[in-house]
C-alpha positions as CSV (number, residue, x, y, z in Angstrom):
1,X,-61.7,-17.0,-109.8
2,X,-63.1,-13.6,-108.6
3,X,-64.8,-15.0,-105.6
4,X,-61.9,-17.6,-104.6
5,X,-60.2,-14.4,-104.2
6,X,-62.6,-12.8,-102.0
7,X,-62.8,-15.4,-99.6
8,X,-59.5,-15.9,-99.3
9,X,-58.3,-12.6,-98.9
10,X,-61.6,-12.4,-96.1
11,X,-60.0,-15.4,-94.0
12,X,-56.4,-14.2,-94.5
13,X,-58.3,-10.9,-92.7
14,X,-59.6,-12.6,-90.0
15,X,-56.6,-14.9,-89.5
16,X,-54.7,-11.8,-88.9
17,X,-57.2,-10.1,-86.6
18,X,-57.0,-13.4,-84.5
19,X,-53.6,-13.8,-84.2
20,X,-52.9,-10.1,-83.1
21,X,-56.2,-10.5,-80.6
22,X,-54.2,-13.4,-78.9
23,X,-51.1,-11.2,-78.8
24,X,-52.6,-8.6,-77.3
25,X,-54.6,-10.2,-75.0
26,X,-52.5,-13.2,-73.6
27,X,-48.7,-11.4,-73.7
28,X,-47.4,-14.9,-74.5
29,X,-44.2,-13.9,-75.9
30,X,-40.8,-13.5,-73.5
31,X,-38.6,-10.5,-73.4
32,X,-36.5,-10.1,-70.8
33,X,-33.2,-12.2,-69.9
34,X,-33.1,-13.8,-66.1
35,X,-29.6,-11.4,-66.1
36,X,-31.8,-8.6,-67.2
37,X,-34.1,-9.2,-64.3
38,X,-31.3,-9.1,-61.9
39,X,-29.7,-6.4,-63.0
40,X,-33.0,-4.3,-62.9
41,X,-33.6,-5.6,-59.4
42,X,-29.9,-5.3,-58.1
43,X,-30.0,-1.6,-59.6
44,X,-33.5,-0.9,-57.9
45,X,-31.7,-2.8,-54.2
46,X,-28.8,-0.3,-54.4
47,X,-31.2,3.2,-55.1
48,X,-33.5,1.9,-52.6
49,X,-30.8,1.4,-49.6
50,X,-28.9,4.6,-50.8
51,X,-32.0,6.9,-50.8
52,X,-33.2,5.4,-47.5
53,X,-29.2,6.0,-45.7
54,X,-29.9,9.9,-48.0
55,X,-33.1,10.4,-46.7
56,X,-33.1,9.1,-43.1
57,X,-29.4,11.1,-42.2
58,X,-29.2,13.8,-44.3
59,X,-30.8,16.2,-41.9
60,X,-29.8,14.7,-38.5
61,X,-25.6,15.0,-40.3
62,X,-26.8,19.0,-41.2
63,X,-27.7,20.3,-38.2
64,X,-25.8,18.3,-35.6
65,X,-22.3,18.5,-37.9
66,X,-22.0,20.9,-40.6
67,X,-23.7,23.5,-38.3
68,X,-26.7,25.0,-39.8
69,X,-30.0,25.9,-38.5
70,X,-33.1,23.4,-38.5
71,X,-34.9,26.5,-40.2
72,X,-32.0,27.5,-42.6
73,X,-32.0,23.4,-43.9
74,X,-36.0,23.7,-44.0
75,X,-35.2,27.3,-46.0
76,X,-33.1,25.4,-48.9
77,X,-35.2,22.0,-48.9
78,X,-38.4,25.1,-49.8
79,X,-36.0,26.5,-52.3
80,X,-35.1,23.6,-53.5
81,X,-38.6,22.7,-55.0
82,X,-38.6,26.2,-56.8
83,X,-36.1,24.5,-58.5
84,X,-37.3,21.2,-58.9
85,X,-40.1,23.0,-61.2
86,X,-37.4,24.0,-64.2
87,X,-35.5,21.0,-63.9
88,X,-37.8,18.5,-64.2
89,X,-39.5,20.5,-67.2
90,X,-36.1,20.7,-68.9
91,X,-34.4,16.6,-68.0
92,X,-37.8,15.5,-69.2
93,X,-37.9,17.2,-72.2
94,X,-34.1,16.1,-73.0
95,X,-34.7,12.7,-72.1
96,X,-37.7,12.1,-74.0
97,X,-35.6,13.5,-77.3
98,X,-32.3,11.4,-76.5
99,X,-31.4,8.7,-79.3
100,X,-28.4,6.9,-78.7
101,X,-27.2,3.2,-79.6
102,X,-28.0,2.3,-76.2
103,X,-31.3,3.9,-76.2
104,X,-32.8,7.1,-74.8
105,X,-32.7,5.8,-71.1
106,X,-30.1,3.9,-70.7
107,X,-27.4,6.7,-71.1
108,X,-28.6,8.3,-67.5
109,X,-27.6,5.8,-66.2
110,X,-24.0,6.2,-66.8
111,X,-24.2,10.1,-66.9
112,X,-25.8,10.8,-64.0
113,X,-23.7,8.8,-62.0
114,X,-21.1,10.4,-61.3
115,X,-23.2,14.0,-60.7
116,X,-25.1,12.0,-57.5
117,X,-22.1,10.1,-56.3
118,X,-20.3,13.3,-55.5
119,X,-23.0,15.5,-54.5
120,X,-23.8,12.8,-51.9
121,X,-20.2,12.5,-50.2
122,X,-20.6,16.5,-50.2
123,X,-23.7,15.9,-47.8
124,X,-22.1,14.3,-45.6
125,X,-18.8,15.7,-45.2
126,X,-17.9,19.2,-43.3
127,X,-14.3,20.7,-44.8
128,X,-12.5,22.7,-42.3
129,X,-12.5,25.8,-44.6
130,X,-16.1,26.0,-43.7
131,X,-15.6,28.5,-40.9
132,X,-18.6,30.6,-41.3
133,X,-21.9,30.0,-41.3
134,X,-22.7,31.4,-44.6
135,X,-20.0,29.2,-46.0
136,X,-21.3,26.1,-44.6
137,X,-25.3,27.3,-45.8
138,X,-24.1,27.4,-49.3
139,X,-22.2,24.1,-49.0
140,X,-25.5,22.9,-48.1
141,X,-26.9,24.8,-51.0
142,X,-24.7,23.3,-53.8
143,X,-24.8,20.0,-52.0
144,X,-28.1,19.5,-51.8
145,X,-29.2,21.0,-55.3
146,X,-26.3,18.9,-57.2
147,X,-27.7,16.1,-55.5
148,X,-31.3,16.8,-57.2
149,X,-30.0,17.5,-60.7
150,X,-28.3,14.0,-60.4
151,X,-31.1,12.1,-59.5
152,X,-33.6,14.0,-62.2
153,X,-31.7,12.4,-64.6
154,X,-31.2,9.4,-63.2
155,X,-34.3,8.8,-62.1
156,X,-34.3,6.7,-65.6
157,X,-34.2,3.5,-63.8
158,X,-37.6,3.6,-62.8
159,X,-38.8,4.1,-65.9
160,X,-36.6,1.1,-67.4
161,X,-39.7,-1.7,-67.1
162,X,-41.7,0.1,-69.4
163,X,-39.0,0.4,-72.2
164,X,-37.6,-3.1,-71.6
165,X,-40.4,-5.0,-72.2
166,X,-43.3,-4.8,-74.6
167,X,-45.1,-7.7,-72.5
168,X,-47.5,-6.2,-69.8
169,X,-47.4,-9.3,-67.6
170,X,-43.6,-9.4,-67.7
171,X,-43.1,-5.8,-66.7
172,X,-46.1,-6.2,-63.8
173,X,-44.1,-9.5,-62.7
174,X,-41.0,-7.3,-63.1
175,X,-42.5,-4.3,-60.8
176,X,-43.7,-7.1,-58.3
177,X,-40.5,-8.2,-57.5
178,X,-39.1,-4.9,-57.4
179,X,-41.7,-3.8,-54.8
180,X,-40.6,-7.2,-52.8
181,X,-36.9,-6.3,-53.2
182,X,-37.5,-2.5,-51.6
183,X,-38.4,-4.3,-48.3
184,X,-34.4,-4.8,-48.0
185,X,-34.1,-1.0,-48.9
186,X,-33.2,-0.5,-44.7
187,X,-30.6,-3.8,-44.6
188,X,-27.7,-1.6,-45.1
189,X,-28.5,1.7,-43.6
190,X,-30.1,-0.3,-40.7
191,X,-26.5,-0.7,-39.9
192,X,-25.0,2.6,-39.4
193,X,-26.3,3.3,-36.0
194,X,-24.8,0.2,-34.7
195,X,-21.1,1.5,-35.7
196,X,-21.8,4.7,-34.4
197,X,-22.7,3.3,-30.7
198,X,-20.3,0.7,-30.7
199,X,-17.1,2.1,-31.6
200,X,-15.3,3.8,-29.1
201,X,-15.7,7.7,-29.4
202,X,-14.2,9.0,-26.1
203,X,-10.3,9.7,-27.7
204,X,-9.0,11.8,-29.0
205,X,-7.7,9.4,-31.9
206,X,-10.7,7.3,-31.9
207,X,-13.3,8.0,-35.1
208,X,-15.8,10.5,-34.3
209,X,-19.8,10.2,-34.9
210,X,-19.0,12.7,-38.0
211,X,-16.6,10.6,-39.6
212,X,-18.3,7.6,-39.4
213,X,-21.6,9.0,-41.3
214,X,-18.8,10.1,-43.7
215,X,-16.9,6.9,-44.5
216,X,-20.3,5.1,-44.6
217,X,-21.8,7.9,-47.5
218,X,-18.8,6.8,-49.4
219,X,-19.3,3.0,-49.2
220,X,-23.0,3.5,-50.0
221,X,-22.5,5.5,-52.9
222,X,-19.6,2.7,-54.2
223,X,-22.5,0.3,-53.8
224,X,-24.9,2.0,-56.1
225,X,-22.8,3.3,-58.6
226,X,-21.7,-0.4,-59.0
227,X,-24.9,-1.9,-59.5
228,X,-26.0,0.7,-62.1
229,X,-23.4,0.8,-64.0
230,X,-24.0,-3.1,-64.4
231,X,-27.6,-2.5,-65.0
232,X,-26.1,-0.1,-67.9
233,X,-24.8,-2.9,-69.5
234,X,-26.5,-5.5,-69.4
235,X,-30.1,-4.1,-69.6
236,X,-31.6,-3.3,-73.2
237,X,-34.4,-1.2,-74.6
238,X,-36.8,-2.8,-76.5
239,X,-40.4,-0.3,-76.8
240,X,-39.9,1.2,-80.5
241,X,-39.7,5.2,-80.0
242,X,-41.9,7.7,-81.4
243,X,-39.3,10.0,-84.1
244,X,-38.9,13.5,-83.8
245,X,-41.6,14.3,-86.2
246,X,-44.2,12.7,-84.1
247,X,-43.3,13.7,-80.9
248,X,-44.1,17.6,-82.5
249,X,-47.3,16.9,-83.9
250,X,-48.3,16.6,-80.0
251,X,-49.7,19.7,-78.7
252,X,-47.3,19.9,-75.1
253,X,-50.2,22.6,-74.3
254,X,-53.1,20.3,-75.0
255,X,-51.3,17.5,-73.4
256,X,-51.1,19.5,-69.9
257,X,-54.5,20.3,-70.2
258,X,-56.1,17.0,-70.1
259,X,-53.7,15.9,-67.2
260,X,-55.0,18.7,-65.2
261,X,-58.6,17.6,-65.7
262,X,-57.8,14.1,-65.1
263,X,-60.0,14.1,-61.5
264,X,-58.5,10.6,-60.1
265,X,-55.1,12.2,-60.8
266,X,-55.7,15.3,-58.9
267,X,-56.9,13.3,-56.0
268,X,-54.0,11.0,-56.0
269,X,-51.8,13.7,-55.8
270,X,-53.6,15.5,-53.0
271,X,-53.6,12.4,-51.0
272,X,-49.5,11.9,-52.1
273,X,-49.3,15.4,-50.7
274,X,-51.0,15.0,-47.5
275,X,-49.5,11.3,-46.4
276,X,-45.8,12.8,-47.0
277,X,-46.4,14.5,-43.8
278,X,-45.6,11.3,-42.5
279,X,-42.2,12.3,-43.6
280,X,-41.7,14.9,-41.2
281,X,-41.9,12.5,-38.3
282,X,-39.4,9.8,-40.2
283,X,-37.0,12.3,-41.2
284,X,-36.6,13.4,-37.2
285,X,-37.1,9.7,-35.7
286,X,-32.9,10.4,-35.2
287,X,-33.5,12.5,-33.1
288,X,-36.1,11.2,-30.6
289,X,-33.7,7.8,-30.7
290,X,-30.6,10.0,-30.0
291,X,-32.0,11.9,-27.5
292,X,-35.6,10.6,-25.6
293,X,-34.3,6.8,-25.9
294,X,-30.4,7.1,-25.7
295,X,-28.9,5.3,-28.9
296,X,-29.3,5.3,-32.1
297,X,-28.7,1.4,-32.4
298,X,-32.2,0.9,-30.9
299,X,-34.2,2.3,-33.8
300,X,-32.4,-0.4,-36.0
301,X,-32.3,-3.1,-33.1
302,X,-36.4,-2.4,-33.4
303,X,-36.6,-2.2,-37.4
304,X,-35.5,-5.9,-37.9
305,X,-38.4,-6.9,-35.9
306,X,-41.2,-3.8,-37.9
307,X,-40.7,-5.1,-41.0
308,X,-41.2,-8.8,-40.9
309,X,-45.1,-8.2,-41.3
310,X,-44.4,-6.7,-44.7
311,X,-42.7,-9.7,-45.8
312,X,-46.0,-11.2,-45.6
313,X,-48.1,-8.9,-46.1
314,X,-47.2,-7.6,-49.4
315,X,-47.7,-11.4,-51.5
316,X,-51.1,-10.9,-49.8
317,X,-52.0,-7.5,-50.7
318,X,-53.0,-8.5,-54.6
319,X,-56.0,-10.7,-53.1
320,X,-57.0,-8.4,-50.5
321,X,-57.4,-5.9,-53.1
322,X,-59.5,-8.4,-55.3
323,X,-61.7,-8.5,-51.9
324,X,-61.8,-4.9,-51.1
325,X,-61.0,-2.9,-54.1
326,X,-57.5,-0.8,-53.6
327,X,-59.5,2.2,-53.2
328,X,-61.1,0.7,-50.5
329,X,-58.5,-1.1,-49.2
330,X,-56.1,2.5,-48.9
331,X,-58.9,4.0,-47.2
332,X,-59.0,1.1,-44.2
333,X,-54.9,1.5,-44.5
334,X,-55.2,5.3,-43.8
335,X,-57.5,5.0,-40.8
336,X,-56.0,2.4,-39.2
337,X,-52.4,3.6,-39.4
338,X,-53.5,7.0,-38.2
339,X,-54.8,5.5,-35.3
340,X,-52.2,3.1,-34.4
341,X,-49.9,6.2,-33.7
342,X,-52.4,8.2,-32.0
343,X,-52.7,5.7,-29.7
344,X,-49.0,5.4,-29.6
345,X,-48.5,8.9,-28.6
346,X,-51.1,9.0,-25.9
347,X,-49.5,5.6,-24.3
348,X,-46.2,7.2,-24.4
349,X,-42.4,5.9,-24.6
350,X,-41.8,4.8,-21.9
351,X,-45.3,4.1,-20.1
352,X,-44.3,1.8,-18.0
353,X,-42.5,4.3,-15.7
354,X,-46.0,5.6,-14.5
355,X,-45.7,2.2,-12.2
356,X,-41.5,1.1,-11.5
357,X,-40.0,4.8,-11.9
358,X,-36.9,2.2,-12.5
359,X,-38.4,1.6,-15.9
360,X,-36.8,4.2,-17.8
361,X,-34.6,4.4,-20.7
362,X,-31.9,5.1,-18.1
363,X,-31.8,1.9,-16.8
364,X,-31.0,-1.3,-18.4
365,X,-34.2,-3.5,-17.5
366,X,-35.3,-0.3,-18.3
367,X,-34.4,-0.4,-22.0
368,X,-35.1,-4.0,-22.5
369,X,-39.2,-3.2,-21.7
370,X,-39.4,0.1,-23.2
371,X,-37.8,-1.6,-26.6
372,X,-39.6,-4.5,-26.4
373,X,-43.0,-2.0,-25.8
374,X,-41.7,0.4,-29.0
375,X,-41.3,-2.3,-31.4
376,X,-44.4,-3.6,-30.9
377,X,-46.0,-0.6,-31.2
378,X,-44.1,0.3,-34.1
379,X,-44.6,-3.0,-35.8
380,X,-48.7,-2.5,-35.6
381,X,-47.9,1.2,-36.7
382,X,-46.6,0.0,-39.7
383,X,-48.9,-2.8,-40.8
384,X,-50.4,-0.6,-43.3
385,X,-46.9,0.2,-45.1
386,X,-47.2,-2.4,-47.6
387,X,-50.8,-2.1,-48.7
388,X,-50.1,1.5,-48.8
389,X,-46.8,1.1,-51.0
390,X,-49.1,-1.1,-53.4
391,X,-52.3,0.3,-53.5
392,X,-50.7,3.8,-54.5
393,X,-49.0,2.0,-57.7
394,X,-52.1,0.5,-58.8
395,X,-54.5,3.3,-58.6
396,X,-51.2,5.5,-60.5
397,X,-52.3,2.7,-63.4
398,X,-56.4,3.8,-62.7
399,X,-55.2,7.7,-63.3
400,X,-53.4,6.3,-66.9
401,X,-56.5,3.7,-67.9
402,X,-58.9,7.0,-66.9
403,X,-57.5,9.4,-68.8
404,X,-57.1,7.3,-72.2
405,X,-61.5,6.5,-71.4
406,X,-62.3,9.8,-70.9
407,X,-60.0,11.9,-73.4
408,X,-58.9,9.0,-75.7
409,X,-54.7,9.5,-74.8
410,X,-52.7,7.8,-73.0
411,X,-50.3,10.3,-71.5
412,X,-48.3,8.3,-68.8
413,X,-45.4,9.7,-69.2
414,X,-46.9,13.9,-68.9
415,X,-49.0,12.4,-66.1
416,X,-45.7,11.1,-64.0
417,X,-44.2,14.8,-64.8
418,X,-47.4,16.2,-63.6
419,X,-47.0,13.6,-60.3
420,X,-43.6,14.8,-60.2
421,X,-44.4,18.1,-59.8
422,X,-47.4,17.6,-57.0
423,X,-44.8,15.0,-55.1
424,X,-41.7,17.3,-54.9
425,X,-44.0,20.3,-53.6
426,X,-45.0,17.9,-50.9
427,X,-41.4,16.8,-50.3
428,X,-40.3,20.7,-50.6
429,X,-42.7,21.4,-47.8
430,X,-42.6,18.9,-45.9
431,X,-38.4,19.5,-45.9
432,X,-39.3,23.2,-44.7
433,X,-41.6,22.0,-42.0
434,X,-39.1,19.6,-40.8
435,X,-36.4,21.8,-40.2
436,X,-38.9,24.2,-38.4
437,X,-40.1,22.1,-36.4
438,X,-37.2,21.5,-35.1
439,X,-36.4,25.0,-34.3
440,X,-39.6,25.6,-32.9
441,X,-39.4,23.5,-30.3
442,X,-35.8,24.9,-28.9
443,X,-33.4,22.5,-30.0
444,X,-29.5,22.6,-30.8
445,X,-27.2,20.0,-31.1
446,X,-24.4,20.6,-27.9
447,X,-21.6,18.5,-28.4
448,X,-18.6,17.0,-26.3
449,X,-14.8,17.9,-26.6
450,X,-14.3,15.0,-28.8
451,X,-16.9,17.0,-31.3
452,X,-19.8,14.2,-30.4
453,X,-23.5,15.0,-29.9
454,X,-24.2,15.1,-26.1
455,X,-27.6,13.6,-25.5
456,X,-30.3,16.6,-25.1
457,X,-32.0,16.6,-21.1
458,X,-34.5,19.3,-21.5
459,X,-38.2,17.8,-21.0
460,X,-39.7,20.2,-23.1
461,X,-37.0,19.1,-26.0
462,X,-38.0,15.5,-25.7
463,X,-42.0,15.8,-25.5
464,X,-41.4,18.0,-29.0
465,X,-39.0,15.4,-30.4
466,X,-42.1,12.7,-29.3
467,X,-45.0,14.7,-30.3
468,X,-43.2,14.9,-34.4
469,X,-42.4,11.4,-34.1
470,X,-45.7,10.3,-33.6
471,X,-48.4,13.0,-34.5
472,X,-47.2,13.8,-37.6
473,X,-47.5,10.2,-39.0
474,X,-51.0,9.2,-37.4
475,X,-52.5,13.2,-39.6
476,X,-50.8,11.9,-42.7
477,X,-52.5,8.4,-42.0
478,X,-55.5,9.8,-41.2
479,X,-55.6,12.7,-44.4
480,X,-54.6,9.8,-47.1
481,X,-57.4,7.4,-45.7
482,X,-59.8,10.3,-45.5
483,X,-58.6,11.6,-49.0
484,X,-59.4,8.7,-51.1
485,X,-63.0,8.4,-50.5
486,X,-63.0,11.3,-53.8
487,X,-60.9,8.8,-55.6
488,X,-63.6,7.9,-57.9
489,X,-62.7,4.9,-60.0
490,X,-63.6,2.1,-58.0
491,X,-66.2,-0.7,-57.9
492,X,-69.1,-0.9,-60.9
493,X,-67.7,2.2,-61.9
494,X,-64.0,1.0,-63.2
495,X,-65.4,-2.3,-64.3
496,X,-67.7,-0.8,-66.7
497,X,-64.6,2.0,-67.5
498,X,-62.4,-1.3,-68.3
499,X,-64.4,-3.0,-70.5
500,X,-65.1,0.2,-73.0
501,X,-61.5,0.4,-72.8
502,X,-61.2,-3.6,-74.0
503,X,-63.5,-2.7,-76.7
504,X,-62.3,0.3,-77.9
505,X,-58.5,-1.3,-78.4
506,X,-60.2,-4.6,-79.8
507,X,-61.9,-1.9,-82.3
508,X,-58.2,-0.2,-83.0
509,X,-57.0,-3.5,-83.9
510,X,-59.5,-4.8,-86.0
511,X,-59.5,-1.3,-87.8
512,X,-55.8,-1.4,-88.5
513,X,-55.8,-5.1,-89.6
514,X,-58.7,-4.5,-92.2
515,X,-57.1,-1.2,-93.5
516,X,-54.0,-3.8,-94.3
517,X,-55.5,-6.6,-95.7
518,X,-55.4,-7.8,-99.3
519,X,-57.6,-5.8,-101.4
520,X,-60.5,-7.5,-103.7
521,X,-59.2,-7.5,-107.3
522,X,-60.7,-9.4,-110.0
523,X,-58.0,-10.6,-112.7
């Protein structure tokens, strides 16, 4: 009776061990709703289009309206990473110790909403009690760093498909699609420029450039606010979270201190930090349109033809990175991007003038070649942009699988606070050097009698407005193609990395499974 016993309770063992093997390793089981999905995607559709209208206008609205100085914006974009350091420290902490009915995440969602949605329509409005310059630099100040405390907190979203799903290969399906659904991240502030050209300006009771960036920050933030608080409702949390008593028995100290030895982490961030100098040329690209090409419905004229490649590309990207190895493959991203618009820049914009001086962005046959010429250019420019966008996420999951094989934790969540920090220094620079840039090369916004930005003349203005348009995105291309050859998990090396990882978790399991089976007990 004894040893019927044993061998049962040895092949009820084993029967356990396989099932929880073919759980773990095939992800079988279905989480997430199709309304779920949609929500997650629609959410993900509305922060995409709203940062892109943020980002892109912001500065081009501060200078040329509300009045301050490119150096005093880059000032309080420098400051405003100071602050980024404490508030990021302190949401992450308070979200990681939220418990709620609706989860820990969820509730940002909601609560943060409102914070954003009214620090942006400060952005991009100018009171009339704003007389002074001081007054309109703290406007700025409160504006700006409102709209930061907002988006710490509900930055949540991003995080959802790791708490909504257990199932690997439904959250990577989950983050596909949302990759694929960023590409229409420009649809709606693609269309601004083409209301601000279009409508008639030149009365004194027509709508003015100013109030038109105004009306449209409104209608944008509507937009958002609307698809997350539907994503607040319909989305649930479904990873079990650690309790309170666990999360203290974790050493915050220790925890930092492996992140910072984490090499492939480091390196990511340093090439995070050097490619967001590409920034500086996007965030002026108003202004070369504006001024060296005439309107600002060209840039969005030329978008809709850019970013058809990327549509394409980015299905293919998975299999080129089978091919090359994403490490690789960023590398041959970097270098050819950074010389796509150093070749740009030497060419010019508008090179055919060197042979019919009637080929200028003055004339209409004019404006026909010199578009047709920038939007190719452009287009090849920006070939790189969605083997760039998915390269960086999958080495981000290298940094995670390398730290858990070399220091046995998984810290993803101290390792995105970590990349948080590296990121907004680059954005906090790259903010100052914008708005000095600007100044440095002599410009200020003149304006008509209507209140309107006059179109800037001085040669010296435009070749500075054309050498940050360009040069500034082909050094970032070059320094993130250049930076990853230290990226060292790649080839032989992370095969051999991910298959001590397979055994040590086959290990874990098998441990935990014999620990819990029946025990041998002779009656």
């Amino acid at each position: 009776m004894a040893e019927n016993t044993t061998v049962t309770a040895t092949e009820i063992a084993e029967s356990e061990v396989e099932q929880v093997e073919k759980k773990v390793s095939s992800q079988n089981r279905r989480y997430l709703r199709p309304r779920e999905m949609f929500a997650y995607l629609l959410t993900a559709f509305g922060q995409k289009n709203l940062n892109e209208f943020v980002n892109g206008n912001r500065q081009f609205f501060m200078i040329s309206f509300l009045g301050i100085s490119g150096k005093a914006y880059g000032v309080i974009m420098f400051l405003e990473m100071l602050y980024d350091a404490l508030d990021d420290s302190l949401s992450g902490v308070i979200i990681d110790r939220t418990r709620t009915r609706w989860g820990k995440l969820r509730p940002y969602l909601m609560i943060a909403t409102p914070i954003w949605a009214v620090a942006i329509v400060m952005l991009f409005t100018t009171p009339s009690f704003l007389a002074t310059t001081t007054s309109k630099i703290v406007w700025a100040v409160i504006a700006i760093f409102a709209h930061n405390l907002g988006m710490s907190y509900f930055g949540v979203w991003q995080i959802m498909p790791f708490d909504i799903t257990p199932n690997v290969n439904e959250r990577n399906n989950l983050l596909a699609a949302q990759k694929f659904m960023e590409l229409f991240g420009q649809l709606l502030p693609g269309l601004l420029p083409f209301f601000i050209d279009l409508l008639p300006r030149q009365t004194h009771n027509a709508v003015g450039m100013q109030d038109v960036y105004s009306g449209y920050a409104v209608i944008m933030v509507i937009i958002s606010a609307a698809t997350a608080i539907y994503g607040f409702f319909v989305m649930r949390e479904r990873v079990p979270l650690a309790s309170r008593e666990q999360m203290k028995e974790v050493s915050v100290l220790q925890s930092f201190k492996i992140a910072f030895k984490n090499r492939p982490m480091l390196v990511l961030q340093l090439n995070y930090f050097l490619n967001g100098f590409k920034g500086i040329g996007a965030s002026n690209e108003k202004f070369f349109w504006m001024h060296n090409a005439g309107a600002l419905s060209y840039s969005s004229i030329a978008s809709i033809f850019t970013g058809m490649p990327s549509y394409i590309i980015t299905p293919l990207v998975p299999k080129m990175i089978r091919k090359f190895g994403a490490r690789n493959l960023g590398i041959y991203a970097g270098l050819f991007g950074g010389a796509a618009y150093l070749t740009m820049f030497l060419l010019g914009y508008q090179p055919f003038a060197r042979l019919n001086e009637n080929l200028t962005w003055d004339t209409p046959e004019g404006i026909v070649v010199n578009l047709v010429y920038m939007t190719i250019m452009l287009t090849i420019c920006g070939l790189p942009n969605s083997v760039i966008n998915v390269v960086g996420t999958i080495l981000q999951g290298d940094v995670y699988d390398y730290g858990e094989w070399k220091y046995g934790v998984r810290n993803e969540a101290l390792i995105a606070t970590v990349s948080g920090y590296f990121q907004k220094a680059a954005n906090a620079i790259n903010g100052l050097l914008s708005g000095v840039v600007i100044s440095l090369i002599g410009y200020t916004a003149h304006k008509d009698v209507f209140g309107n930005v006059v179109r800037e003349t001085d040669s010296g203005i435009l070749r500075g407005f054309w050498f940050i348009f360009c040069v500034m995105p082909s050094l970032a291309r070059f320094l993130y193609g250049i930076s990853l050859i230290f990226f060292n998990v790649h080839g032989k090396f992370k095969e051999q990395m991910l298959k001590d990882l397979e055994e040590r978790r086959l290990e874990a399991v098998q441990k935990v499974n014999a620990e819990n089976a029946p025990t041998n007990t002779e009656e």
